[in-house]
DSSP file (Angstrom, degrees, kcal/mol; ACC not computed):
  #  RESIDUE AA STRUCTURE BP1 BP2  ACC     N-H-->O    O-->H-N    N-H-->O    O-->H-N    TCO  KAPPA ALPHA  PHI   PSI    X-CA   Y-CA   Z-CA
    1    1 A X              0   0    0      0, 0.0     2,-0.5     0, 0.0     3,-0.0   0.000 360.0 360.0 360.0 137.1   53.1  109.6  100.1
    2    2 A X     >  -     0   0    0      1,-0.1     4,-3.7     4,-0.0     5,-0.5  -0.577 360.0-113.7 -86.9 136.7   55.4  107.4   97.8
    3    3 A X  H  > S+     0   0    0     -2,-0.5     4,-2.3     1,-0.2     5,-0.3   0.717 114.0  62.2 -17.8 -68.4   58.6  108.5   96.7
    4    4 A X  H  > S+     0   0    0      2,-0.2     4,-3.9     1,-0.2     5,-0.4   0.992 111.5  39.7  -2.1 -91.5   57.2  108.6   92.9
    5    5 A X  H  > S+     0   0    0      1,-0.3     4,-5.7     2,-0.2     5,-0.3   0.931 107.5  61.3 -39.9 -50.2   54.9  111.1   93.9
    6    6 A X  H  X S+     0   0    0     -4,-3.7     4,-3.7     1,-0.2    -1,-0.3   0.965 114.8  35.2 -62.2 -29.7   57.1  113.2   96.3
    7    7 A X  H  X S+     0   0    0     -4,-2.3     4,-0.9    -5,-0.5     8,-0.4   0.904 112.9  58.7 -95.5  -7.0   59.4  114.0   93.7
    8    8 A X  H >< S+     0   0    0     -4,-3.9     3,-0.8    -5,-0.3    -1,-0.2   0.949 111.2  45.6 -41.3 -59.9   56.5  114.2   91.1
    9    9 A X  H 3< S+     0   0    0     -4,-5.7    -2,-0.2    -5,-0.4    -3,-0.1   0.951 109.6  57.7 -68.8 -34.5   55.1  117.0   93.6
   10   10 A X  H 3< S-     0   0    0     -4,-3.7     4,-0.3    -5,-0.3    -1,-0.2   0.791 112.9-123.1 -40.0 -33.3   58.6  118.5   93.7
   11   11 A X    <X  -     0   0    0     -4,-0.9     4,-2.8    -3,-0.8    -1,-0.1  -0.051  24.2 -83.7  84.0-177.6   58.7  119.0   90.1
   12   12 A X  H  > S+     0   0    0      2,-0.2     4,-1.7     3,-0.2     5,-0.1   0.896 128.1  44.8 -78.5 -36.9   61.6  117.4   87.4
   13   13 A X  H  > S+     0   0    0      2,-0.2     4,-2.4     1,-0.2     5,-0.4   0.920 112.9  49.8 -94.8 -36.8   64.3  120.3   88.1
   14   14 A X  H  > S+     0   0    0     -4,-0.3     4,-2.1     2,-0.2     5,-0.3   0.962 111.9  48.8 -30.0 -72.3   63.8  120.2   91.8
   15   15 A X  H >X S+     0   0    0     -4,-2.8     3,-2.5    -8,-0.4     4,-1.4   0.941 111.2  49.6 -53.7 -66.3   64.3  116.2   91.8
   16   16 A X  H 3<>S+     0   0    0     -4,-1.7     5,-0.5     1,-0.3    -1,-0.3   0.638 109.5  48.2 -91.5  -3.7   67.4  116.3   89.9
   17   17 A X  H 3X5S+     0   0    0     -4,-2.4     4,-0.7    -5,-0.1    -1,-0.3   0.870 113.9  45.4-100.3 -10.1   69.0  118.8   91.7
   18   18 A X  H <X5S+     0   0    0     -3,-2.5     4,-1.2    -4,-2.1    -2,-0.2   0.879 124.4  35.6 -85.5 -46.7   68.3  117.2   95.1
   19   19 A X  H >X5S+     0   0    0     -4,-1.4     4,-0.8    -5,-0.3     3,-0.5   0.991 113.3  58.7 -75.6 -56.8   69.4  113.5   93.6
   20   20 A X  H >>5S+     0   0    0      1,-0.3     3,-5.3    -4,-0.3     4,-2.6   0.956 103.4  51.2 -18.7 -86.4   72.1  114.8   91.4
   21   21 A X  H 3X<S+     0   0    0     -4,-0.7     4,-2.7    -5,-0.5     5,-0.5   0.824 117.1  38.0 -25.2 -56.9   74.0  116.3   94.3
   22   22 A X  H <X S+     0   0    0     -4,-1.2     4,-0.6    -3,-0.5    -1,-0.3   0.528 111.8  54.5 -93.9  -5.7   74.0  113.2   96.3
   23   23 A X  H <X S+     0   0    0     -3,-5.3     4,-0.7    -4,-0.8    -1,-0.2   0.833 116.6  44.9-105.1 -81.1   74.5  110.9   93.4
   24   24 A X  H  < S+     0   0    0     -4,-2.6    -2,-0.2    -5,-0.2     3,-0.2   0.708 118.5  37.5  13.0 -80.1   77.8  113.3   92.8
   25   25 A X  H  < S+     0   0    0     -4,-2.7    -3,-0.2    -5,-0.3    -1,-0.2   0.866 116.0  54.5 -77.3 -44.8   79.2  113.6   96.4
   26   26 A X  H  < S+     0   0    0     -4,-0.6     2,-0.3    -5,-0.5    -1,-0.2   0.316 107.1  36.0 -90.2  19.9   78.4  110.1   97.2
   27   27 A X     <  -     0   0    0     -4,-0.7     6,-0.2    -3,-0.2     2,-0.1  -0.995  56.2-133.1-150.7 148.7   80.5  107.7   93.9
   28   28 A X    >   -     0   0    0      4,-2.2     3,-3.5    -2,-0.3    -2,-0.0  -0.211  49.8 -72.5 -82.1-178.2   83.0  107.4   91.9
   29   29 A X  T 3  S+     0   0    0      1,-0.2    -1,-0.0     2,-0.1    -2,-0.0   0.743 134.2  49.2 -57.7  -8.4   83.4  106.7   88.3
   30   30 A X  T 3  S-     0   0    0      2,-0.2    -1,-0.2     0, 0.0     3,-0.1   0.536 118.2-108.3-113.3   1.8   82.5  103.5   89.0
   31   31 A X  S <  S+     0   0    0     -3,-3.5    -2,-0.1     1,-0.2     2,-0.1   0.629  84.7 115.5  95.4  -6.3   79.4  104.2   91.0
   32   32 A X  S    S-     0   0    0      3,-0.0    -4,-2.2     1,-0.0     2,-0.5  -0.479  70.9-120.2-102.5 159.0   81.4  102.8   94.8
   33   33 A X        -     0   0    0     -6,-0.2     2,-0.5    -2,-0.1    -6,-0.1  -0.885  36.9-107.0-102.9 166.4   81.8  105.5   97.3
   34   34 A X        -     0   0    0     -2,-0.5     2,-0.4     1,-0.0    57,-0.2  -0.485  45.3-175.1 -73.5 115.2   85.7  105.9   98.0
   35   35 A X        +     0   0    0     -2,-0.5     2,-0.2    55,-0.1    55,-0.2  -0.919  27.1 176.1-147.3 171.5   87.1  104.6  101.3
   36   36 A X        -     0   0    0     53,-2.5     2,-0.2    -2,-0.4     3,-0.0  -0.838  39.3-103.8-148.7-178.0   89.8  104.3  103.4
   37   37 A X        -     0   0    0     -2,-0.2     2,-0.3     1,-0.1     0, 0.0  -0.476  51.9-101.1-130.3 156.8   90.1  102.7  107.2
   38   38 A X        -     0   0    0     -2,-0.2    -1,-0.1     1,-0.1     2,-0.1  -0.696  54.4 -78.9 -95.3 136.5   90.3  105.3  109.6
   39   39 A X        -     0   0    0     28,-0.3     2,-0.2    -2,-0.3     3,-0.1  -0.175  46.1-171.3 -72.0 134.6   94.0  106.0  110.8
   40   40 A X        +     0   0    0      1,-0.2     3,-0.1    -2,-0.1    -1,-0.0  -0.626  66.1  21.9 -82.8 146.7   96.3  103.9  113.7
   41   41 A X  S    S+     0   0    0     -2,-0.2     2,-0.5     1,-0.2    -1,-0.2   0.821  76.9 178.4  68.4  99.9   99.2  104.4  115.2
   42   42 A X        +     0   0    0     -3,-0.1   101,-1.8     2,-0.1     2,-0.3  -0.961  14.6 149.5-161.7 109.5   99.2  108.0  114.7
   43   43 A X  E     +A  142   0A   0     -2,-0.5     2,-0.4    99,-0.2    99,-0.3  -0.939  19.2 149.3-149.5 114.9  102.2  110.1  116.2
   44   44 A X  E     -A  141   0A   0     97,-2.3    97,-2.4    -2,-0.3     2,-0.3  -0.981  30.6-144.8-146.2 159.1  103.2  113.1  114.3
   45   45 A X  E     -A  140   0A   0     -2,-0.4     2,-0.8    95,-0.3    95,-0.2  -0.972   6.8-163.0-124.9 137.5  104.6  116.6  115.1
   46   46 A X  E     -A  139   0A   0     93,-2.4     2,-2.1    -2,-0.3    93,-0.6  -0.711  12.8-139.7-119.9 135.4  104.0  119.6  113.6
   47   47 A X  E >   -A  138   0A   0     -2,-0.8     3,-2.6     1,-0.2     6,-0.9  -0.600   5.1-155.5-104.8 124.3  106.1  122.7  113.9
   48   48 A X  T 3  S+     0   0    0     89,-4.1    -1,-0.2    -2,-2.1     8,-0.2   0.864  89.0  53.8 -63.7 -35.1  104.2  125.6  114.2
   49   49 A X  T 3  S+     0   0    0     88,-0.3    -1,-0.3    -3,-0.2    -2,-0.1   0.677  92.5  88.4 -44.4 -30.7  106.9  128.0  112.7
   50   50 A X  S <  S-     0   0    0     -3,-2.6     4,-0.2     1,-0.1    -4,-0.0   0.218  98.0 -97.3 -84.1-167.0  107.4  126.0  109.5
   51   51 A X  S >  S+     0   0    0      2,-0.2     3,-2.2     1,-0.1     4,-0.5   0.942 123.2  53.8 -66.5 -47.0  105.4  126.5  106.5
   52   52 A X  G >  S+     0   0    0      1,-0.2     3,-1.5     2,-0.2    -1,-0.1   0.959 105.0  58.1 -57.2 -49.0  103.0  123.6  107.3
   53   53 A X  G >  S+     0   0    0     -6,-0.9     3,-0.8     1,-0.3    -1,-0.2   0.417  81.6  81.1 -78.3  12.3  102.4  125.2  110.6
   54   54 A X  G X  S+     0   0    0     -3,-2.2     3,-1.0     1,-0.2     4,-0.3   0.709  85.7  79.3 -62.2 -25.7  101.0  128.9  109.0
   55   55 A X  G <  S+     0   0    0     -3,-1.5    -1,-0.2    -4,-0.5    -2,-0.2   0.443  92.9  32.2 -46.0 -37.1   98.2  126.6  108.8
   56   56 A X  G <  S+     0   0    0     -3,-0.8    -1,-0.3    -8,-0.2    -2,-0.2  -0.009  79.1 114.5-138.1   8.3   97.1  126.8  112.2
   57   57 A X  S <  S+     0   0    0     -3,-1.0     2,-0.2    -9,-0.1    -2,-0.1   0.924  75.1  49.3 -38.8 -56.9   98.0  130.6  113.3
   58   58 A X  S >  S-     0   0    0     -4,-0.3     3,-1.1     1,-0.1    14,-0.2  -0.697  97.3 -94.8 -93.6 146.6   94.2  131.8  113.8
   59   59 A X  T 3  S+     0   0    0     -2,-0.2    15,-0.2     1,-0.2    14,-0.2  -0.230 110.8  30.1 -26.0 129.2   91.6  130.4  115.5
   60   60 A X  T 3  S+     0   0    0     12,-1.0     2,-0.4    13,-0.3    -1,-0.2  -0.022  87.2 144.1  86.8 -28.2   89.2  128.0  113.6
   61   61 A X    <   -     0   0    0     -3,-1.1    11,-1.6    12,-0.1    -1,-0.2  -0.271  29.1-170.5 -15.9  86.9   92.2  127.3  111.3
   62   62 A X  E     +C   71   0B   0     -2,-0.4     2,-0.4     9,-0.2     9,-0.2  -0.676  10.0 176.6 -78.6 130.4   92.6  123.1  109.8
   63   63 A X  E     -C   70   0B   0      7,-4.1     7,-1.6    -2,-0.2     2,-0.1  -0.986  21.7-131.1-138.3 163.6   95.0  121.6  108.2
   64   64 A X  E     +C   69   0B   0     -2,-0.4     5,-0.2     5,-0.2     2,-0.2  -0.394  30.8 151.7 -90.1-174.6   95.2  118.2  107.2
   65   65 A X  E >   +C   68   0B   0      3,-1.8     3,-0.8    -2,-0.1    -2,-0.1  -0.534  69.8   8.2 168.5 116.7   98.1  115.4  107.6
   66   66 A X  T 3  S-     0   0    0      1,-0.4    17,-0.1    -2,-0.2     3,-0.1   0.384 126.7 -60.8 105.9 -11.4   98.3  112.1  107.9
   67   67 A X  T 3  S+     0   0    0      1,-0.5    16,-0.9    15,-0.1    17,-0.5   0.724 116.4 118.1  92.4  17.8   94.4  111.4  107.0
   68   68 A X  E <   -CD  65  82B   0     -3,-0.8    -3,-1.8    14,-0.2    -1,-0.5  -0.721  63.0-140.9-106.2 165.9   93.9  113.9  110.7
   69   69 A X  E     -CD  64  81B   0     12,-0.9    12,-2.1    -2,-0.2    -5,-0.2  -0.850  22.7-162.1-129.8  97.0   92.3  117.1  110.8
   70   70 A X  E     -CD  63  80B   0     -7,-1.6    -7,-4.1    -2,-0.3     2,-0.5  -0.584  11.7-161.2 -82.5 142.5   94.4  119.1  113.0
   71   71 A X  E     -CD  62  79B   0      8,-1.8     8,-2.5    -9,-0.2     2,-0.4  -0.966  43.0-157.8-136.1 176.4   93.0  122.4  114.7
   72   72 A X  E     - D   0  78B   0    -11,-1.6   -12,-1.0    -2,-0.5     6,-0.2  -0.967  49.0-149.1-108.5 121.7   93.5  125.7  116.4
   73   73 A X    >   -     0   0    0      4,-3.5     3,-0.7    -2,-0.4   -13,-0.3  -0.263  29.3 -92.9 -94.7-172.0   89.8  125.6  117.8
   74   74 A X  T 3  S+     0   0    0     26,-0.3    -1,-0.1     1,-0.3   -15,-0.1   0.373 127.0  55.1 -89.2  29.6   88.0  128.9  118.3
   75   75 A X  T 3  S-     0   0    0      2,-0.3    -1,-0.3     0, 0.0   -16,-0.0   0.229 124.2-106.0-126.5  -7.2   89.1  129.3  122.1
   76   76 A X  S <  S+     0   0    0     -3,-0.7     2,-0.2     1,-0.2    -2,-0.1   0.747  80.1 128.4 104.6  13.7   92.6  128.9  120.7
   77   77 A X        -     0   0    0      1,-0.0    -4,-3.5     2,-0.0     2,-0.3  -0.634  58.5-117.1 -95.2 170.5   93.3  125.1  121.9
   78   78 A X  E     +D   72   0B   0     -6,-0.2     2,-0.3    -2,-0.2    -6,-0.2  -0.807  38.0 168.5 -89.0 145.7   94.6  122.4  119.4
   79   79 A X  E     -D   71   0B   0     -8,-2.5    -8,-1.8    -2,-0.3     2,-0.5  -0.962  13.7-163.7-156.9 135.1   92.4  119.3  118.8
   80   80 A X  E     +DE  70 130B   0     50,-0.9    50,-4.2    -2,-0.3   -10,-0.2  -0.953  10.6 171.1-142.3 134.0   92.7  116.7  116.2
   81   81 A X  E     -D   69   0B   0    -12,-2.1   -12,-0.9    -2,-0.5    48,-0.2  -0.618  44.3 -69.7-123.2-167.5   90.2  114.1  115.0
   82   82 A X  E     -D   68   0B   0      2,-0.2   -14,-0.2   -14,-0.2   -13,-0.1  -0.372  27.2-150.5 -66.0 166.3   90.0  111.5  112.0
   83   83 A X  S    S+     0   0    0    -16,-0.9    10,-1.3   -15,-0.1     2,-0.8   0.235  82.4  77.8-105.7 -14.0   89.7  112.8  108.5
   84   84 A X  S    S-     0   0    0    -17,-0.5    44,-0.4     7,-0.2     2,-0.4  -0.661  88.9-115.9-109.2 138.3   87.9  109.7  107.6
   85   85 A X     >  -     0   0    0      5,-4.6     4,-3.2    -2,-0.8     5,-0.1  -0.460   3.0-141.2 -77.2 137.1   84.3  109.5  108.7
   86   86 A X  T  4 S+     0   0    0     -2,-0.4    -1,-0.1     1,-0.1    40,-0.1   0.899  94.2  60.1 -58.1 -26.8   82.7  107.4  110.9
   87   87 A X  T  4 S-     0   0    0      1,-0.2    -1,-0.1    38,-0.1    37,-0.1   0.940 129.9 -11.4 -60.7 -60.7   79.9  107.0  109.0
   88   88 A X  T  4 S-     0   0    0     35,-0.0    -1,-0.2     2,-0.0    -2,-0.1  -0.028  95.5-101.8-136.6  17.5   80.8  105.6  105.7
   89   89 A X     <  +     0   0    0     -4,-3.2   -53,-2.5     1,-0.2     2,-0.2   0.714  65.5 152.7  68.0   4.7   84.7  105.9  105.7
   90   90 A X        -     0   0    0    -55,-0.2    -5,-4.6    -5,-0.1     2,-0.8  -0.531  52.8-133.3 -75.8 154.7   85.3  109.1  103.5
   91   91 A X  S    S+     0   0    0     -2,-0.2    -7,-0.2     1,-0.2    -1,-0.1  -0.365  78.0 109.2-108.1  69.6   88.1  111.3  103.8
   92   92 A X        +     0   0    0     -2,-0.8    14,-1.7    -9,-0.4     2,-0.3  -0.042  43.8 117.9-123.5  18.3   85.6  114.3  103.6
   93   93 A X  E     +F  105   0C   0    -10,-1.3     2,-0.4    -3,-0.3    12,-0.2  -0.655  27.0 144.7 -84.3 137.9   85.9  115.6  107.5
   94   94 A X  E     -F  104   0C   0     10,-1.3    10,-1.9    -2,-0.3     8,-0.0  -0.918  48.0 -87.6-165.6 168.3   87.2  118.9  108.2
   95   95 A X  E     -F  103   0C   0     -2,-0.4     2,-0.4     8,-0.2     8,-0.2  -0.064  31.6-167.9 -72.8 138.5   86.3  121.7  110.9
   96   96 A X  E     -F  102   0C   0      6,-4.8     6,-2.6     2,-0.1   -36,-0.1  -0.981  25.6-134.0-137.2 162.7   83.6  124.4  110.7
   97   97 A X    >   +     0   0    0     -2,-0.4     3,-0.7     4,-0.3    -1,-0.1   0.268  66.0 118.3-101.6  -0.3   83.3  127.1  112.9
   98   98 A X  G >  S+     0   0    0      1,-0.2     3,-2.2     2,-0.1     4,-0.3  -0.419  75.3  11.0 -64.7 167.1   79.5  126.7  113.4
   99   99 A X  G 3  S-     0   0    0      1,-0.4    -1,-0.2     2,-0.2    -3,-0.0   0.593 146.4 -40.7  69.8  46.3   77.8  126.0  116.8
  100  100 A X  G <  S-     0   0    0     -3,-0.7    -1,-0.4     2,-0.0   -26,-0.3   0.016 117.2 -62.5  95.0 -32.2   81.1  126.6  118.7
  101  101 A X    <   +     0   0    0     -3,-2.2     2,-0.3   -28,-0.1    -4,-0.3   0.204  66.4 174.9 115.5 142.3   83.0  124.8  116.0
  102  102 A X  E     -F   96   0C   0     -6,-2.6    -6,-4.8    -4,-0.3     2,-0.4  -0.758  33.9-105.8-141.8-156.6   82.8  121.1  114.7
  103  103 A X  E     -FG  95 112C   0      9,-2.7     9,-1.9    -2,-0.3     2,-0.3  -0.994  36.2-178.0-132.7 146.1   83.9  119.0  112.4
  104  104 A X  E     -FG  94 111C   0    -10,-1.9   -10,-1.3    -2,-0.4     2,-0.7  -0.998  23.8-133.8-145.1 151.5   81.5  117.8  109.5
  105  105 A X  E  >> -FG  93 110C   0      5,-2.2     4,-1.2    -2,-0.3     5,-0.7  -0.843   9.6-161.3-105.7 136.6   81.8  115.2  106.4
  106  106 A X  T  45S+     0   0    0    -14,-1.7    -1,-0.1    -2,-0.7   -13,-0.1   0.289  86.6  76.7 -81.8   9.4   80.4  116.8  103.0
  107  107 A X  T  45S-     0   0    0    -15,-0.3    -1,-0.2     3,-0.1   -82,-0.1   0.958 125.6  -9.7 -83.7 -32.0   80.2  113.3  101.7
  108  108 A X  T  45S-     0   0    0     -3,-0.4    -2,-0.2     2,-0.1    -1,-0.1   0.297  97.7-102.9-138.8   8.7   76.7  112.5  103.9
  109  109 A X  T  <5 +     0   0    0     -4,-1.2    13,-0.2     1,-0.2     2,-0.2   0.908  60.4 164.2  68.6  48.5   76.3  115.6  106.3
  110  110 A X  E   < -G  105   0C   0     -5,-0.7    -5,-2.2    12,-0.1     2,-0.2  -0.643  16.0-169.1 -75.2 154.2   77.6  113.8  109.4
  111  111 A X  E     -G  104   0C   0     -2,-0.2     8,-3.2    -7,-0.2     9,-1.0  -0.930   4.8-176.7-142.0 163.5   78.6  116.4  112.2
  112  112 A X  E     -GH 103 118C   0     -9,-1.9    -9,-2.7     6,-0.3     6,-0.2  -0.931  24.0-110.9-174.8 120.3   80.6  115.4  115.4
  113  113 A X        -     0   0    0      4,-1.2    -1,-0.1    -2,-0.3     6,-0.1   0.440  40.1 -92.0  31.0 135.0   81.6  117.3  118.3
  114  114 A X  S    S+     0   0    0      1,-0.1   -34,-0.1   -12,-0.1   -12,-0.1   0.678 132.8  52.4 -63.3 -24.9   85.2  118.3  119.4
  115  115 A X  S    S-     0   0    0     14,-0.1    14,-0.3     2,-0.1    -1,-0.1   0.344 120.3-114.0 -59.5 -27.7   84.9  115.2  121.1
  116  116 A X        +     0   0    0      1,-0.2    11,-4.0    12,-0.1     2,-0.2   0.596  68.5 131.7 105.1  -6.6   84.0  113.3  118.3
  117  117 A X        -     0   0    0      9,-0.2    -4,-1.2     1,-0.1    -1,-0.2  -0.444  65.4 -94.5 -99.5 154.1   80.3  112.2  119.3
  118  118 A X  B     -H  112   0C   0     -2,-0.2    -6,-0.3    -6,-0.2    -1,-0.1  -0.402  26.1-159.8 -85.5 159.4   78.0  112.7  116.8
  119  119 A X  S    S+     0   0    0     -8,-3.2    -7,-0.2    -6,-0.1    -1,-0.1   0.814  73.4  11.0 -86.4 -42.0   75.8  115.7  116.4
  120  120 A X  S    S-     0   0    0     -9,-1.0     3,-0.2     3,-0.1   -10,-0.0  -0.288  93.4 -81.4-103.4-170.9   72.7  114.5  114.0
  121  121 A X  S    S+     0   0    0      1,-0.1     3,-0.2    -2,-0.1   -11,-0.1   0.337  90.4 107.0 -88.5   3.9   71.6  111.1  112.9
  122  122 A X  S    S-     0   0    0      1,-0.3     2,-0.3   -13,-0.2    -1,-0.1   0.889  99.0  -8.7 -36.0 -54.2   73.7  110.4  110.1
  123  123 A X        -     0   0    0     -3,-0.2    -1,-0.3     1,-0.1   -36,-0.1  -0.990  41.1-150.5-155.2 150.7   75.5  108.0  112.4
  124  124 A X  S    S+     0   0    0     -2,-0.3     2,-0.4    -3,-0.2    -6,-0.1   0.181  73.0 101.3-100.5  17.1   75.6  106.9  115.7
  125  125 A X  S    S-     0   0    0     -8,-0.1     2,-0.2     1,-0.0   -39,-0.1  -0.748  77.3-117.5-108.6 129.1   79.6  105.8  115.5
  126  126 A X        -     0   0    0     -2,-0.4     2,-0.3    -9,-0.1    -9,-0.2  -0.555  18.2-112.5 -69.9 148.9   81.7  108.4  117.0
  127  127 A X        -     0   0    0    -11,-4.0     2,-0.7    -2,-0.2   -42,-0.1  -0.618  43.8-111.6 -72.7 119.1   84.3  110.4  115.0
  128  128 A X        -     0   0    0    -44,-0.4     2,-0.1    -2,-0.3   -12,-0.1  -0.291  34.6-156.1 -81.5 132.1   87.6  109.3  116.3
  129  129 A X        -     0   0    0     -2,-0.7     2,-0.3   -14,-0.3   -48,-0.2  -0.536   2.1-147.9 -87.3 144.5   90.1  112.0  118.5
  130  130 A X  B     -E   80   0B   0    -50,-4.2   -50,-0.9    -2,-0.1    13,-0.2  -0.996  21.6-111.1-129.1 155.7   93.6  112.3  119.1
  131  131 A X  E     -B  142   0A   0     11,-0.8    11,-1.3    -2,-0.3     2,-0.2  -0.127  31.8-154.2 -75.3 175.8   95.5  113.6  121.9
  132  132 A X  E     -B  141   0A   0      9,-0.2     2,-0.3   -54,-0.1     9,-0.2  -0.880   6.5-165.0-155.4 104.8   97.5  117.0  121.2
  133  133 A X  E     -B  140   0A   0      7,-0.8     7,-2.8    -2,-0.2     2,-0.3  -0.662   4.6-155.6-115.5 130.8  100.8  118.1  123.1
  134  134 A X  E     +B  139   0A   0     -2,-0.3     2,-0.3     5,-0.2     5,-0.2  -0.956  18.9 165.3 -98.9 141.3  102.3  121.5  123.0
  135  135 A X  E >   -B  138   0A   0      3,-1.4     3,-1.6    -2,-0.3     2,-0.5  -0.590  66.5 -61.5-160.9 108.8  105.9  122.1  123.6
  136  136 A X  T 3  S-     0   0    0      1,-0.3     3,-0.0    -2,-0.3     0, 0.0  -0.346 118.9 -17.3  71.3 -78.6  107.0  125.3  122.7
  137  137 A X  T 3  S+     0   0    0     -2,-0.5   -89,-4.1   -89,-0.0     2,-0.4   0.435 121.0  93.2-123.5   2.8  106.5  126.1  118.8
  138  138 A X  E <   -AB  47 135A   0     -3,-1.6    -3,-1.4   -91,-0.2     2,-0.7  -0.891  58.1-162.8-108.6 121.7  106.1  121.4  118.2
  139  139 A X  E     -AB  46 134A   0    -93,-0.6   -93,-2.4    -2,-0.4     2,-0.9  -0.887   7.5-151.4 -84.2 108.6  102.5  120.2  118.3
  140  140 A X  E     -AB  45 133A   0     -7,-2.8    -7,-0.8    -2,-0.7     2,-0.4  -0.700  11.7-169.9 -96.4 116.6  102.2  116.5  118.8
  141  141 A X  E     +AB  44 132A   0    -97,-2.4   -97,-2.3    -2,-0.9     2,-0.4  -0.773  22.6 142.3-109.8 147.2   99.8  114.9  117.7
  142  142 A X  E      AB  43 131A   0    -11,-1.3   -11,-0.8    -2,-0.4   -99,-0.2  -0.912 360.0 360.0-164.6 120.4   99.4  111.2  118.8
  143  143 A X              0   0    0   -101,-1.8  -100,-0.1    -2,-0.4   -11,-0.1   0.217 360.0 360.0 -27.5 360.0   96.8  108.2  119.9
């Protein structure tokens, strides 16, 4: 069946809410999708006491910094990956607490591991990780 046809058999409100959306998520005003190079050099600390670090109190808890998506995963460890996707370079990643928890971009539905490896077929480029230090109430986060 040709494309024509499928969304023919879909009907007019059908197609446009399936094309819309993705037409939406995936441009800017100018029709490009947005990107940005995925972060280097990456050494930060985060103090869990402050205000920034209410952020990460519960389990399943993100926050972002730095273009990272730091978390408190749902067994209660910290783990931090890119915010920018492998797939197409949006800064649309952040953590869900399905299937154990992962991280997914709402720009193309990529989903990725704690690890980083991808879940679906979106992409076959891993989502990039960074290491994570505790000492005492300071999270480090670092390459």
């Amino acid at each position: 069946m040709e494309r024509k046809e499928f969304l023919r058999s879909l009907g007019a409100g059908a197609a446009f809410a399936l094309t819309f959306s993705c037409i939406n998520g995936c441009s800017n005003d100018d029709g490009e999708l947005e990107t940005k190079p995925v972060p280097t050099g990456v050494d930060f600390t985060i103090d869990l006491n402050s205000q920034e670090g209410l952020g990460l109190q519960n389990n399943g808890d993100f926050i972002l910094k730095n273009d990272v998506v730091v978390v408190k995963n749902l067994e209660g460890n910290f783990i931090a990956a890119s915010q920018i996707c492998s797939h197409q370079q949006t800064d649309q990643v952040r953590f869900l607490d399905d299937n154990g928890g992962i991280f997914r971009c709402s720009t193309h539905g990529s989903e990725f591991d704690q690890n980083g490896a991808p879940l679906n077929t979106i992409t076959n480029n891993p989502l990039k990780t960074f290491n994570t230090e505790l000492n005492g109430n300071i999270l480090r986060v670092f390459e």
